[in-house]
BAZAPA-43244 format. One record per residue (C-alpha): residue in three letters; residue number from 1; x, y, z. Coordinates in steps of 0.05 Angstrom, whole numbers, plus 5000, padded with zeros to 4 digits. Each point is the difference from the previous one (the first is absolute). Layout:
<bapa resn="ALA" resi="NUM" east="X" north="Y" up="Z"/>
...
% end
This chain:
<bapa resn="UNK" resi="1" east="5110" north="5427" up="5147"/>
<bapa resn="UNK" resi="2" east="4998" north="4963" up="5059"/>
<bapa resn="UNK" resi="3" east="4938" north="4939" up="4991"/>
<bapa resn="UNK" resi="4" east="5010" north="4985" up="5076"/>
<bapa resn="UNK" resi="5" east="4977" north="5071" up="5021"/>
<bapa resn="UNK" resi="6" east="4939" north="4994" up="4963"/>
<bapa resn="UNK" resi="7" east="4969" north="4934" up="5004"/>
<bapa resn="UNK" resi="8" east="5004" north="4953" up="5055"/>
<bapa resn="UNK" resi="9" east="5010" north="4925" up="4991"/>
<bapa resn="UNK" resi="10" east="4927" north="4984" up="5017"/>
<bapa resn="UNK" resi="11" east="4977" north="5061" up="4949"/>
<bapa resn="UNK" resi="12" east="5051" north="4974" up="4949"/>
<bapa resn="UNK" resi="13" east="4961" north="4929" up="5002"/>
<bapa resn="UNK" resi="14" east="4933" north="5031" up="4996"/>
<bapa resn="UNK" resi="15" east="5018" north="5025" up="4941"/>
<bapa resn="UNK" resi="16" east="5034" north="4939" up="4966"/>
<bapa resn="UNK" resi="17" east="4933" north="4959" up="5019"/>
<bapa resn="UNK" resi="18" east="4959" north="5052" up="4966"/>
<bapa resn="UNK" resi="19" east="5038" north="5009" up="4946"/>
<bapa resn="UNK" resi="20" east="5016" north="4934" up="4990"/>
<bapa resn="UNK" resi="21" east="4922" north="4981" up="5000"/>
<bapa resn="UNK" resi="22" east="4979" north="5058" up="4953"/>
<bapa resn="UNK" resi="23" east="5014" north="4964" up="4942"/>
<bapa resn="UNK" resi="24" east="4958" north="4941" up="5016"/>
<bapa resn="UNK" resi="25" east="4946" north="5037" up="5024"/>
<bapa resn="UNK" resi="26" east="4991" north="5041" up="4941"/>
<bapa resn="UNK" resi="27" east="5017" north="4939" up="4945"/>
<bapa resn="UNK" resi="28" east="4942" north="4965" up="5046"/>
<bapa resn="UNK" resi="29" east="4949" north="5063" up="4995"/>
<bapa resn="UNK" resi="30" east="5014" north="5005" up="4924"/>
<bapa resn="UNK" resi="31" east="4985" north="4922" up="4995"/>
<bapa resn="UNK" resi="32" east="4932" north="5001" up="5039"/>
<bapa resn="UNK" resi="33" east="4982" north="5068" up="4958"/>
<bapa resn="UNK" resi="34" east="5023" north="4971" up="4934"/>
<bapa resn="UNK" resi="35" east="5050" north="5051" up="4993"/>
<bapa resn="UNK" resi="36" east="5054" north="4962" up="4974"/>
<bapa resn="UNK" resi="37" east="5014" north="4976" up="4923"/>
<bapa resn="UNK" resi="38" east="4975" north="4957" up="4958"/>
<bapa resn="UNK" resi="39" east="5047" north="4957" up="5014"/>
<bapa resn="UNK" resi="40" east="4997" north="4998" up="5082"/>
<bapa resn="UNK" resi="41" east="5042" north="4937" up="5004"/>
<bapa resn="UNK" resi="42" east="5059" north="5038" up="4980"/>
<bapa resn="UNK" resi="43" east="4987" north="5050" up="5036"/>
<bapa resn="UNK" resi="44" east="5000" north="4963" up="5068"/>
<bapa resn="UNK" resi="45" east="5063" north="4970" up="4974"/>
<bapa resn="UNK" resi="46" east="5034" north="5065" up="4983"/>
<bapa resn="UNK" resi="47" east="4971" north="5038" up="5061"/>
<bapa resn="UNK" resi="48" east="5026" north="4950" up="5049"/>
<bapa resn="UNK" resi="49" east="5071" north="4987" up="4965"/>
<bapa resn="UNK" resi="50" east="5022" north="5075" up="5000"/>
<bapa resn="UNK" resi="51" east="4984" north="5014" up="5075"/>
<bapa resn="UNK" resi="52" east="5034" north="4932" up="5014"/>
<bapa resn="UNK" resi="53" east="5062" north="5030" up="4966"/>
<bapa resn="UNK" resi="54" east="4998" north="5066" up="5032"/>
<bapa resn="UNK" resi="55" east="4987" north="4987" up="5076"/>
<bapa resn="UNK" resi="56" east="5051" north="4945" up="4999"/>
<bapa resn="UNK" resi="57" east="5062" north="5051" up="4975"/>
<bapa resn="UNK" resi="58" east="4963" north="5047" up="5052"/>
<bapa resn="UNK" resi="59" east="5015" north="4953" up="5042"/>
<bapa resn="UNK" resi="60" east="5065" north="4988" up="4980"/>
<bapa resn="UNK" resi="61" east="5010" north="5077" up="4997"/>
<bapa resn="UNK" resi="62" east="4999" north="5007" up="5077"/>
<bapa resn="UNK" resi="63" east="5062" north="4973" up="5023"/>
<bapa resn="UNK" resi="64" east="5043" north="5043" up="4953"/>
<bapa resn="UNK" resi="65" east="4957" north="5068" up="5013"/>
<bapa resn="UNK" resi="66" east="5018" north="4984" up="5076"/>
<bapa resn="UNK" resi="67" east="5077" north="4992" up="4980"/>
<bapa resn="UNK" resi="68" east="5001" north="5068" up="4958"/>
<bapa resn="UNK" resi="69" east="4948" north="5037" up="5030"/>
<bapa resn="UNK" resi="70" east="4996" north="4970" up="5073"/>
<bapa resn="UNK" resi="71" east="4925" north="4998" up="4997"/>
<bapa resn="UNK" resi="72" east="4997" north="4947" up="5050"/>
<bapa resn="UNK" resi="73" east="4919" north="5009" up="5007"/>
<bapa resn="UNK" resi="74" east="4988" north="4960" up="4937"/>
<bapa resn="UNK" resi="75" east="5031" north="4943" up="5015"/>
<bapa resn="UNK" resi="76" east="4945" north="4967" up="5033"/>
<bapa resn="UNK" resi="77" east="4960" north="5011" up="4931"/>
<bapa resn="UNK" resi="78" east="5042" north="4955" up="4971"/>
<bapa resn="UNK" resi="79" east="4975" north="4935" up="5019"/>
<bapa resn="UNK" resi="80" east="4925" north="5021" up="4985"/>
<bapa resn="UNK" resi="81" east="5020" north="5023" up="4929"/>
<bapa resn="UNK" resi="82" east="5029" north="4929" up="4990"/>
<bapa resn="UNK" resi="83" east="4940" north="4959" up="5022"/>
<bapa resn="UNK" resi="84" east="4954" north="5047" up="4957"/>
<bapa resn="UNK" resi="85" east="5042" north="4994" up="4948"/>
<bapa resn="UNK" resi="86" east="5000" north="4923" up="5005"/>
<bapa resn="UNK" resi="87" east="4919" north="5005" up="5010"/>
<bapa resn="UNK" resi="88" east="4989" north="5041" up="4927"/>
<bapa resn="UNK" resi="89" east="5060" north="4946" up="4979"/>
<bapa resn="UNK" resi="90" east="4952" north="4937" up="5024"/>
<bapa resn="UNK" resi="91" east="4939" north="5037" up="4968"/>
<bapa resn="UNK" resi="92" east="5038" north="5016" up="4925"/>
<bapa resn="UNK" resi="93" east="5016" north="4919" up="5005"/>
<bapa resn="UNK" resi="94" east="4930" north="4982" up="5022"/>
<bapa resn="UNK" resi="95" east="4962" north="5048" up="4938"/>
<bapa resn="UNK" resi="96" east="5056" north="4972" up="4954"/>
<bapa resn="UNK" resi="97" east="4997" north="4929" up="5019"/>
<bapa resn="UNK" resi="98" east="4921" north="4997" up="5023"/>
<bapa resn="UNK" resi="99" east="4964" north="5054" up="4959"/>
<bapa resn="UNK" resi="100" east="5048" north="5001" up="4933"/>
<bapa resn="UNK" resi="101" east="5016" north="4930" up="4995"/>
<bapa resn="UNK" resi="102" east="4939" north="4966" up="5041"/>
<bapa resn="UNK" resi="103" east="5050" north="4952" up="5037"/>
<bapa resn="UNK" resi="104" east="5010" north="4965" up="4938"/>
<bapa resn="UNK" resi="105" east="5070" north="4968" up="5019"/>
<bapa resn="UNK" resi="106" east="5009" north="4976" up="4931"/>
<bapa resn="UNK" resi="107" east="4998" north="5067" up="4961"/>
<bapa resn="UNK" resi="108" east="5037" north="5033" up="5044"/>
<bapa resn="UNK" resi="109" east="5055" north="4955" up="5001"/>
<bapa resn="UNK" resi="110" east="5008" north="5006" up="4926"/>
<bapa resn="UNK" resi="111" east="5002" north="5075" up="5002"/>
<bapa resn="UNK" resi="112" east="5064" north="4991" up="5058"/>
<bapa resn="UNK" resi="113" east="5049" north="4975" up="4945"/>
<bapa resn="UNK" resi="114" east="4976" north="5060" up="4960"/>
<bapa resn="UNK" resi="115" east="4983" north="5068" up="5050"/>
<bapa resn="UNK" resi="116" east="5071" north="4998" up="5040"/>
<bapa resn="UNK" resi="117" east="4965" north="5067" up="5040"/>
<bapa resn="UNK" resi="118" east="4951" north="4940" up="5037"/>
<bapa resn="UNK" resi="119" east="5063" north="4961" up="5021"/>
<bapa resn="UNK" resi="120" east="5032" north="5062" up="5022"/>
<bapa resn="UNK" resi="121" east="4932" north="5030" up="5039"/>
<bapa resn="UNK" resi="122" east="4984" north="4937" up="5037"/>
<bapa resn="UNK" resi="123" east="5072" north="4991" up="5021"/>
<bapa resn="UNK" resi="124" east="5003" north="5056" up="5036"/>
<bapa resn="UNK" resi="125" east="4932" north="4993" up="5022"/>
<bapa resn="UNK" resi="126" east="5034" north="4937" up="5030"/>
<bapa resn="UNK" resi="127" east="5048" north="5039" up="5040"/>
<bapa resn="UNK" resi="128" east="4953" north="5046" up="5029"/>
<bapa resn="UNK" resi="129" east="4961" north="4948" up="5024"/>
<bapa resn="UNK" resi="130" east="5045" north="4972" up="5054"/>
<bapa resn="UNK" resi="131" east="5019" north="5080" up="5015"/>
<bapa resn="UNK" resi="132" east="4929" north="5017" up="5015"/>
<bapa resn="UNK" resi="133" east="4985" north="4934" up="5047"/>
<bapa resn="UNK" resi="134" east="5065" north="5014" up="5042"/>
<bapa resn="UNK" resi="135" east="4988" north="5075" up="5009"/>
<bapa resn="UNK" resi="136" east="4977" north="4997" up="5064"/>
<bapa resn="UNK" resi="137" east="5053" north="5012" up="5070"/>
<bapa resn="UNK" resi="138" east="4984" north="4935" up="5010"/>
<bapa resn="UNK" resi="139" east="5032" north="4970" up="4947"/>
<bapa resn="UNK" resi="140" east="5059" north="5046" up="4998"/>
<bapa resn="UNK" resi="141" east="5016" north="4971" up="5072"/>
<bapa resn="UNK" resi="142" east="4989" north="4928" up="4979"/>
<bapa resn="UNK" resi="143" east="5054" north="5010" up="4934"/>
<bapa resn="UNK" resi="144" east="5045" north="5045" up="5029"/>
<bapa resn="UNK" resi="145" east="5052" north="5014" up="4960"/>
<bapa resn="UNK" resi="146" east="4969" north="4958" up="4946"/>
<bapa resn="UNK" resi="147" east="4941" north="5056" up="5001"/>
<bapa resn="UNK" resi="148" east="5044" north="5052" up="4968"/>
<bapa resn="UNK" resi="149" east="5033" north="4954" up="4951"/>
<bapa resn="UNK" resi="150" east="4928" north="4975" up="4974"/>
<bapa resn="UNK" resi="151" east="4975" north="5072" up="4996"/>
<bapa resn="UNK" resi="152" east="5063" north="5020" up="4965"/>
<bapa resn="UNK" resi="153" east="4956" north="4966" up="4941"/>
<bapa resn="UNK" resi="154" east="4960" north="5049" up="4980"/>
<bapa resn="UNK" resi="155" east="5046" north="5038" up="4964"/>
<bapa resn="UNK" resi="156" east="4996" north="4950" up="4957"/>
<bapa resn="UNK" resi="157" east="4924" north="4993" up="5000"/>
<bapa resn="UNK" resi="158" east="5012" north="5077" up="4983"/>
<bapa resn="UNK" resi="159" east="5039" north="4990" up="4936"/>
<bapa resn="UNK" resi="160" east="4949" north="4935" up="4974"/>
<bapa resn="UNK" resi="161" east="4952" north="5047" up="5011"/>
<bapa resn="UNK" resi="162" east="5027" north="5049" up="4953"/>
<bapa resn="UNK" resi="163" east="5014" north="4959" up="4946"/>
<bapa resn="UNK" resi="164" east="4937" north="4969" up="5006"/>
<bapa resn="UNK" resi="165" east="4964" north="5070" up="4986"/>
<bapa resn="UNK" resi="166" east="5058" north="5018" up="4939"/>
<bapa resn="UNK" resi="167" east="4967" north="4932" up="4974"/>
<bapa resn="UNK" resi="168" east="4933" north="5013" up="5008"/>
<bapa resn="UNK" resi="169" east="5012" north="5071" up="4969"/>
<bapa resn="UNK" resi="170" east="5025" north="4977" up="4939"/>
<bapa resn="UNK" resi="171" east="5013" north="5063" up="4962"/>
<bapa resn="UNK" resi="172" east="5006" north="5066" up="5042"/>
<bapa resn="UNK" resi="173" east="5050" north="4985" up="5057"/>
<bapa resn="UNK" resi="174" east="5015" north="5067" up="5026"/>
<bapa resn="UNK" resi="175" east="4959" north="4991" up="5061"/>
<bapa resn="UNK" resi="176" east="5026" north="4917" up="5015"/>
<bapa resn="UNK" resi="177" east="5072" north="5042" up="4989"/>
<bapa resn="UNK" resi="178" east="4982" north="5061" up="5046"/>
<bapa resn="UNK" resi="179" east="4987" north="4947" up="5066"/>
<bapa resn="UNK" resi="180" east="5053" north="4961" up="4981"/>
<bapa resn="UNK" resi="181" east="5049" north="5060" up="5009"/>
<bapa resn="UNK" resi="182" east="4963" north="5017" up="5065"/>
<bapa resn="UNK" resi="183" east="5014" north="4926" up="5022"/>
<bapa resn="UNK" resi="184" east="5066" north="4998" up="4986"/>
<bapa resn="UNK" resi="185" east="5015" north="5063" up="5029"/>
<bapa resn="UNK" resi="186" east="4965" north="4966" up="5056"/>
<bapa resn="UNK" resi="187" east="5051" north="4934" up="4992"/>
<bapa resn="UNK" resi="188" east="5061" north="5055" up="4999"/>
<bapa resn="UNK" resi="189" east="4989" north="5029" up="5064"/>
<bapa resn="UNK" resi="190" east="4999" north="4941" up="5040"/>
<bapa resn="UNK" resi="191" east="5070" north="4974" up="4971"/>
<bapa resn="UNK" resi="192" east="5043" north="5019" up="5064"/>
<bapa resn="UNK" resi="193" east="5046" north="5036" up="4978"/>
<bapa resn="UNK" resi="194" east="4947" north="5052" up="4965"/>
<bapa resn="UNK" resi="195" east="4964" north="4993" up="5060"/>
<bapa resn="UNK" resi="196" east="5059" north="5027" up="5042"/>
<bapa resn="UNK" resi="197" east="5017" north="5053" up="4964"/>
<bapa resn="UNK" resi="198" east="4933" north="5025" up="4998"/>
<bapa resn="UNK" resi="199" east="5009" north="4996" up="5073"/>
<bapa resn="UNK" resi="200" east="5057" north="5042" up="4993"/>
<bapa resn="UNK" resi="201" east="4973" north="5050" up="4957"/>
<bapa resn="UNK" resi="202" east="4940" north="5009" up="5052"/>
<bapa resn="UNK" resi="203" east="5043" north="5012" up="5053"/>
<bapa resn="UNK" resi="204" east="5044" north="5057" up="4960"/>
<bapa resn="UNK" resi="205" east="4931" north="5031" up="4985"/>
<bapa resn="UNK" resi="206" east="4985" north="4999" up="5067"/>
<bapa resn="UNK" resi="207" east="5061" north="5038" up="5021"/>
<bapa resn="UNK" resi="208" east="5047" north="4971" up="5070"/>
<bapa resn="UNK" resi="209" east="4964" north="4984" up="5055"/>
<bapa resn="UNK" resi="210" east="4999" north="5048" up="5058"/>
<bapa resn="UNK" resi="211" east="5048" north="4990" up="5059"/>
<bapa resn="UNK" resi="212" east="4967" north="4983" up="5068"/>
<bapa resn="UNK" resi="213" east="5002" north="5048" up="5056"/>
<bapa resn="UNK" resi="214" east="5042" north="4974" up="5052"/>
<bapa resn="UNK" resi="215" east="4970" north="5005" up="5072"/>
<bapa resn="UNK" resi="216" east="5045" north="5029" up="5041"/>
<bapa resn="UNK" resi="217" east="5033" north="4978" up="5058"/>
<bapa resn="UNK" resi="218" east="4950" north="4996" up="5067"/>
% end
């Protein structure tokens, strides 16, 4: 299936904003209609780390569905998934941090030598955060090569953020395990050699190229 006859780029975002919103908007209607548990603290902290997680391997997912599939109309996506991502990111850190701990520096300082998952999470909150303030065209013209290389980072913001949900799991890690296959599937395909020989298998798929008609003489 061929993404790029379907969608467009522009229909492609519409549908990363929206989807990428849905999950706020509903977490935000169950709040203001008391829908959620008991316990609503942890679930603004659980609702906001997952889709952190997932639009950020979305994200990550673009570049190698271009490379295998050649669904070039999603790579604009990929930025937006990445600054959403970092936006549920900031707002997990903010409930845990704000809401959970009440800014109180002191206790959660003590619980750093003893949670390794909050080490883990705000580290690659860290990296995000330099990611998602030089997004812009802008800034990939002021860094120039330096842009790429900085961006190159989130792979690893993508592996913290893994572990950091294994951790925060704690007992049934088949779902942590499932997106850490997906993102090192992801890692695989952008090793170059892998990459071209996917390039090579595309092109035996799509059969030789056909010969151009010669114009003939005037």
């Amino acid at each position: 299936m061929n993404l790029d006859k379907l969608l467009t780029k522009g229909q492609i975002l519409w549908l990363t904003h929206i989807g990428a919103l849905i999950p706020l908007a509903w977490l935000l209607y169950q709040d203001y209609t008391s829908g959620l548990s008991v316990n609503p603290i942890q679930d603004w902290t659980l609702r906001t780390g997952k889709p952190a997680l997932v639009l950020l391997v979305l994200s990550l997912a673009c570049t190698p569905l271009n490379i295998i599939l050649g669904w070039r109309n999603i790579i604009p996506a990929r930025k937006w998934l990445g600054l959403y991502a970092f936006s549920y990111a900031a707002v997990h850190f903010y409930i845990f941090i704000g809401e959970d701990y009440g800014f109180q520096w002191i206790y959660i300082w003590q619980d750093v030598g003893t949670k390794l998952y909050i080490i883990v999470g705000f580290s690659a909150l860290l990296i995000l955060l330099p990611l998602a303030l030089t997004s812009s065209k802008g800034w990939m013209r002021r860094l120039g090569k330096w842009w790429k290389k900085l961006h190159q980072w989130v792979y690893v913001a993508g592996v913290l953020a893994v572990f950091h949900y294994v951790w925060v799991v704690k007992a049934d890690y088949r779902e942590p395990a499932a997106w850490g296959v997906l993102l090192g599937i992801f890692l695989l395909v952008r090793i170059p050699v892998v990459r071209k020989r996917i390039a090579r298998w595309r092109s035996r798929l799509r059969g030789p190229a056909a010969p151009r008609a010669r114009r003939s003489p005037a």
